[in-house]
N, C-alpha and C positions, 0 to 999 in steps of 0.2 A: 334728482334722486338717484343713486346710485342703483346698480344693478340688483346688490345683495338686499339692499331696502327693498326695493320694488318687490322681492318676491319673500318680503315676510309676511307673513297674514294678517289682516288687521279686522278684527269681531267686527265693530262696531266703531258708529261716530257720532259725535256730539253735535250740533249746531250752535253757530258763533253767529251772536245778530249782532246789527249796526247799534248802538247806543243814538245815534240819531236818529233813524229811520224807524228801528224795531224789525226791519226784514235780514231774512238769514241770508248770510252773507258767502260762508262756506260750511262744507261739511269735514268736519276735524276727526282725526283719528283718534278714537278713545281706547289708550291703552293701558293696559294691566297688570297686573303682578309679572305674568308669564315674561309679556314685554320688555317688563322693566328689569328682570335676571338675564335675560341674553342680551339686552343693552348691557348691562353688566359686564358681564361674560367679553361681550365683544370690547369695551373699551380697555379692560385689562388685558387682553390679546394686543391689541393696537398697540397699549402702551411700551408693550418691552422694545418694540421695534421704532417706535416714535418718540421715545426717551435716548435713544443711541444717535439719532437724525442729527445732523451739527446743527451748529445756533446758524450758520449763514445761510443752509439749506431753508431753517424753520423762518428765516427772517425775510427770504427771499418768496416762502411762499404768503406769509404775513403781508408782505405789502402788495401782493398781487390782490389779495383777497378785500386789501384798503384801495385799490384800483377801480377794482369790480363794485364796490362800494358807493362811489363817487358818478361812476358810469351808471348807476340802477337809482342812485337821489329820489328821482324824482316817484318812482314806483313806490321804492320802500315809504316813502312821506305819505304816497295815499295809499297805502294798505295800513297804517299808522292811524290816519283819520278815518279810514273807514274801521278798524276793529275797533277803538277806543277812544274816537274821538274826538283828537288833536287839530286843533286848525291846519289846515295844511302847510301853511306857510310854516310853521312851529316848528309842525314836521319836520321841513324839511332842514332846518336849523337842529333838530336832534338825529337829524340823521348826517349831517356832518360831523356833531359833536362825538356821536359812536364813530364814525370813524376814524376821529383822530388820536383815539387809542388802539387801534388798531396799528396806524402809522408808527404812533409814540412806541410798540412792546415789537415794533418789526425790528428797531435801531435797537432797542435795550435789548433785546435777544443774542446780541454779538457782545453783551456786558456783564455776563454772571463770570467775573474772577472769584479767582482764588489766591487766597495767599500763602507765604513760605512764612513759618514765623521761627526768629532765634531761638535757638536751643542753650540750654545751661548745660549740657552735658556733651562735651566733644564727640562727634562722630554721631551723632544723631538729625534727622532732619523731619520739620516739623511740618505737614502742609496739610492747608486748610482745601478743601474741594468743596461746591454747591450743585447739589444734584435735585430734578423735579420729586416732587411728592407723592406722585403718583396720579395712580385716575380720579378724578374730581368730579363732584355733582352738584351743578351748579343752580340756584331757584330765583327767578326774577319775577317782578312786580309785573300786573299792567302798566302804570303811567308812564314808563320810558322802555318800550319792546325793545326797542336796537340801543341805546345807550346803557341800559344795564345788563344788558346781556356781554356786550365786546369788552365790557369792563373788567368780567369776569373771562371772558373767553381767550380775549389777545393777550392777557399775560400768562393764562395755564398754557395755551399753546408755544408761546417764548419761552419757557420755561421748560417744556419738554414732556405735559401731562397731557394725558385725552382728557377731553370734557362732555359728560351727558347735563344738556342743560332741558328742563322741567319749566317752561315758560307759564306764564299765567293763563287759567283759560281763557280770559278775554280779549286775550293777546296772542294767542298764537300764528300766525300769517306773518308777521315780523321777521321770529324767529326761526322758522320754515324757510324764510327766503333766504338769510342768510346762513342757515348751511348748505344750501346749494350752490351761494357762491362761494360758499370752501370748498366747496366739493369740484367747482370748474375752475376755481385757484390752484387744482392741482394736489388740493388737500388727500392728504393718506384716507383710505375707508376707515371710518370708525374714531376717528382720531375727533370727530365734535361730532354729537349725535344729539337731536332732538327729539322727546319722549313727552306726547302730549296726552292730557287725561281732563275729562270733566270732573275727574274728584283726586286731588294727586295723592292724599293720606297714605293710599296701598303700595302704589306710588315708592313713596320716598318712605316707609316702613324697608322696604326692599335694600336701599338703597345706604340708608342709615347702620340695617343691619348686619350690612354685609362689608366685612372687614379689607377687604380687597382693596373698596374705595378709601382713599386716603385721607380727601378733605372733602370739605362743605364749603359753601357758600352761598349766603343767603340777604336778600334784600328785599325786608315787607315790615311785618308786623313786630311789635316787644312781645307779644303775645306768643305768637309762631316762632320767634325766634328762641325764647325761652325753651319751647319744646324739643326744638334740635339741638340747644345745646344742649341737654339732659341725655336725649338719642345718642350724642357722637361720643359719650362719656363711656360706653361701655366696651368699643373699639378704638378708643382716643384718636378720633379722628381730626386732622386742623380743622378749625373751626374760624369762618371770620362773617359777621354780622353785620349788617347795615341798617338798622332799624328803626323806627319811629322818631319824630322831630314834633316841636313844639314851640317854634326857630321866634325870638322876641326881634322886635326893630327898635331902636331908641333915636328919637328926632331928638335932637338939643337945638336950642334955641337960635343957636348959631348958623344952624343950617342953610344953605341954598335950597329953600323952600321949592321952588320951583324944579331944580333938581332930586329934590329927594318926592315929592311927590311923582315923579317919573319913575322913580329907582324903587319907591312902593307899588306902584300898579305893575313892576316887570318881576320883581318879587312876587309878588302874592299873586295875581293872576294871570301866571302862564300857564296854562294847559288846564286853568278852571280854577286851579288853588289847587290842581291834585298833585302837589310836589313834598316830597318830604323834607325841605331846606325853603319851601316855599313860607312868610311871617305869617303865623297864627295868631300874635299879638302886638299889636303898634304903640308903642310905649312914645307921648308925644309931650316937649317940656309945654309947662301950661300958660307961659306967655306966648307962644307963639298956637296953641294949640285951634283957638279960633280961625286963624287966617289958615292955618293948615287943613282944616277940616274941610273948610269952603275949596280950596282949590283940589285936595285929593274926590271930594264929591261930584263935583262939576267933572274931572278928569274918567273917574270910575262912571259917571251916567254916562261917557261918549262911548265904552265899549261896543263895538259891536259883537251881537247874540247871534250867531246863525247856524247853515250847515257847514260843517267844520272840510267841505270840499270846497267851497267858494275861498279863493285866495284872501277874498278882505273880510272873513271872519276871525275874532280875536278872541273869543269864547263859546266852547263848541259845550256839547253837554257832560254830565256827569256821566261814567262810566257803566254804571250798574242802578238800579232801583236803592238796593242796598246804602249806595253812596249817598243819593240823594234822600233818601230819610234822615239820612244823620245830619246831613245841612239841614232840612226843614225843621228835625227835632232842637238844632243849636239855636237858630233862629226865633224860632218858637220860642224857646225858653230864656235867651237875650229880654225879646219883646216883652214877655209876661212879668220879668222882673225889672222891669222899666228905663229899660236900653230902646232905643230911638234909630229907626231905620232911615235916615237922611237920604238915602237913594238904594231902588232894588228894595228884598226883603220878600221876596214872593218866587215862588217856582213859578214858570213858565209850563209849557206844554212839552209831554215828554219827558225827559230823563233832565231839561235844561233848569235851571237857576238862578233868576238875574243877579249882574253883580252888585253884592250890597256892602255900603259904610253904616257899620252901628256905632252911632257916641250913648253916651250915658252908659258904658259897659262895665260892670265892676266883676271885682275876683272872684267869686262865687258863682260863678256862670259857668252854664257848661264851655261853652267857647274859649273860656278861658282853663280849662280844668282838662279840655281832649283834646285834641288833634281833630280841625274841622274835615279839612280834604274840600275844600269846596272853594266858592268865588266869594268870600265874606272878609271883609277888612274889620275888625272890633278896633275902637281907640280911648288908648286910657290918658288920663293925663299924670307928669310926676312935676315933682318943684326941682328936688336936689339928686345929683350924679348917683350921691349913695343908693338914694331911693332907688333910679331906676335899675341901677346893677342886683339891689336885693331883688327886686321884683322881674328880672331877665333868668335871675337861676332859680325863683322859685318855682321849679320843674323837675320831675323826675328824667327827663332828657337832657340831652344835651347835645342834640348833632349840629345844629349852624343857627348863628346868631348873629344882627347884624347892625350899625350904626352911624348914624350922620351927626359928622362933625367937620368945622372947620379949624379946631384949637386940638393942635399937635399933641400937647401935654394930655389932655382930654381922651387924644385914641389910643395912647399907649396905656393911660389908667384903665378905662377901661377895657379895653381890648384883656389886657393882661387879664382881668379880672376875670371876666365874661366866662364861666366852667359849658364852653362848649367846643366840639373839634376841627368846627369850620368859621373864620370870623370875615364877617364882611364888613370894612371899614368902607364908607361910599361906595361901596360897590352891593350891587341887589344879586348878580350872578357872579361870584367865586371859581364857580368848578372849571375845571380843564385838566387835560390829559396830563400833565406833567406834574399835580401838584396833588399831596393828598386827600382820600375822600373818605373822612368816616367819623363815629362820636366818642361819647363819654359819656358814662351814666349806662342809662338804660335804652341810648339809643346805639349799646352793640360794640365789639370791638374790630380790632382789624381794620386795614386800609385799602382802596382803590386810587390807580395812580402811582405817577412817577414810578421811580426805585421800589416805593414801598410797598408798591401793590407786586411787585415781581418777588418782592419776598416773599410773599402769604402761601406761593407756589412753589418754594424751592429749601429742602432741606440741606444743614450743614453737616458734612463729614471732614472728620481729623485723622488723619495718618500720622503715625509715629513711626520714623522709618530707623532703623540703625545703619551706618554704612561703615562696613570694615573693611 
């Protein structure tokens, strides 16, 4: 904590319990309107003098900060499990994964060119310049505290913008810790500030409204997301959305059954099923759908349930009460319309939910209709390719979608097909730092990653220069 933090005043604080335990874990600073205009205030200060800083300076404090990172692993992983949940070992595999975007935007911050472009008109010269967008207010989920946060953070900061990032309340210990080690990476005051609230609405009213901040960026709900973009219309603030998934799998008959039953339990349940790219719906061809069922069941019964501190735990609990009603209510409502819980199908004690395979699942089920969030595999069967391409888009999402195949021709049909902006051809996990991350439809625009996330941070300017 920096000097000038420590001596801002803070009313009041929230309590953050263990979703495993149910004991409070820390006491969080619950801040407010007041809060949230001199975070303000202060990031637009930072910015003019943090937007001039060169890209080798920013790139040099960037990879100190992916140092520090690496060196605190194993810390940030169990403050990870113990806010939200995550097995710890997961952890600590998402806390690599955030850092290697923090690596990736330390290199790309020596890479925002510009160009000279031809002139039609003698003695005139044309150049292209990219400059940051300004100060940025960033909003992340619980299920991933440090990978969606650096997602957002290490390319505004490459780029040359301050960032106030607004972490979930159930998450916030994550994102505490790493701005502290920006802050002993040598990070500028003010230049990443974190601003934590048990209700953030007043929050980000502030924040939205106040034209100073440039952009937004936001990864949660279609629901929430809809609201900010409505918010950033009146300040035209950038705007880029990460939102709701409803991610289908298509087994074809061809498949290395035994492979892709692996490539569906790392899919669907890591971190519980609370993943936004995590399959919602297993679309399975119906000759092979029997011997698939059996082995992905037997595979799904060996999980182990525990406290998500013990290293050989592989399913920790559900995040919230909240959370877990909505698995109980999909289940519920599978079971009642005569979908068949072949293993799992019952909460556990606590916020926990075993993991469950439903067959006899059809479209008219809620599981098939929302977004579960939970450890629940539903399997449908299709006969022909067509079938199962109509039935992967019929969604109003569109973020990741994924399918096993062994016939070439096959991945590039559908692949091509497939209206969603992440595709996983035999692969259950896609994401990394270099490559983009986002949807189409209603799960949001805008991208994380590679190049294309450094743009979402950087406005283009044109000169037109005459030279006599």
């Amino acid at each position: 904590m920096t000097s000038s933090e420590s001596a801002r005043p803070v009313q009041s604080t929230f309590d953050l319990r263990s979703p495993s335990s149910g004991e409070v874990i820390a006491h969080i600073p619950d801040h407010g309107v007041n809060e949230a205009r001199a975070a303000a205030d202060r990031a637009v200060a930072a910015f003019e003098t943090w937007r001039r800083t060169t890209a080798y300076a920013r790139a040099s404090l960037l990879r100190t900060f992916f140092d520090l990172m690496l060196r605190d692993e194993q810390e940030i992983a169990t403050l990870i499990a113990r806010e939200m949940g995550k097995p710890v070992t997961e952890a600590l595999g998402e806390v690599r994964y955030a850092a290697s975007f923090i690596e990736w935007y330390a290199e790309e911050a020596k890479r925002v060119f510009g160009d000279i472009v031809p002139s039609q008109v003698p003695g005139k010269r044309l150049l292209v310049t990219q400059e940051p967008v300004g100060p940025v207010y960033a909003v992340t989920p619980w299920n991933f505290p440090a990978a969606m946060a650096t997602r957002k953070i290490a390319p505004a900061l490459a780029a040359g913008c301050t960032v106030i990032l607004k972490p979930a309340e159930q998450s916030p210990l994550t994102a505490l810790k790493m701005r502290d080690l920006w802050t002993e990476a040598g990070g500028p005051p003010d230049t990443f500030q974190v601003i934590t609230a048990s209700d953030p609405v007043a929050i980000t009213k502030v924040m939205m409204d106040d034209a100073r901040i440039r952009k937004v960026t936001f990864t949660g709900s279609t629901e929430v997301g809809r609201l900010l973009a409505a918010q950033a219309a009146p300040t035209l603030k950038r705007v880029s959305l990460e939102l709701g998934g409803h991610a289908p799998y298509l087994i074809f008959a061809d498949a290395d059954l035994d492979q892709a039953v692996q490539d569906v339990v790392a899919c669907k349940f890591r971190n519980a099923g609370q993943t936004c790219v995590c399959t919602n719906r297993i679309y399975v061809q119906r000759a092979v759908l029997e011997d698939f069922t059996a082995r992905l069941t037997k595979a799904v019964a060996a999980l182990k349930v525990g406290d998500p501190l013990d290293p050989g735990t592989q399913i920790g609990p559900l995040v919230d009460q909240q959370g877990l009603e909505k698995v109980k209510r999909h289940v519920e409502d599978a079971l009642a319309h005569g979908a068949q819980a072949v293993t799992g199908g019952e909460a556990g004690k606590g916020l926990y939910f075993q993991p469950t395979v439903l067959t006899g699942v059809t479209p008219n089920m809620l599981v098939m209709r929302e977004e579960t969030f939970g450890p629940v595999a539903p399997l449908l069967a299709f006969d022909t390719e067509e079938e199962a391409i109509q039935a992967a888009n019929d969604t109003e999402f569109g973020l990741a979608a994924y399918l096993w195949t062994n016939d070439l021709n096959r991945a590039f049909r559908v692949s091509e097909r497939l209206e969603y902006g992440i595709i996983g051809l035999n692969d259950p996990v896609p994401s990394t730092a270099q490559a983009p991350f986002g949807g189409v439809k209603q799960s949001g625009y805008g991208r994380e990653g590679g190049p294309w996330g450094l743009q979402e941070y950087l406005n283009i300017k044109y000169l037109s220069m005459t030279v006599r």
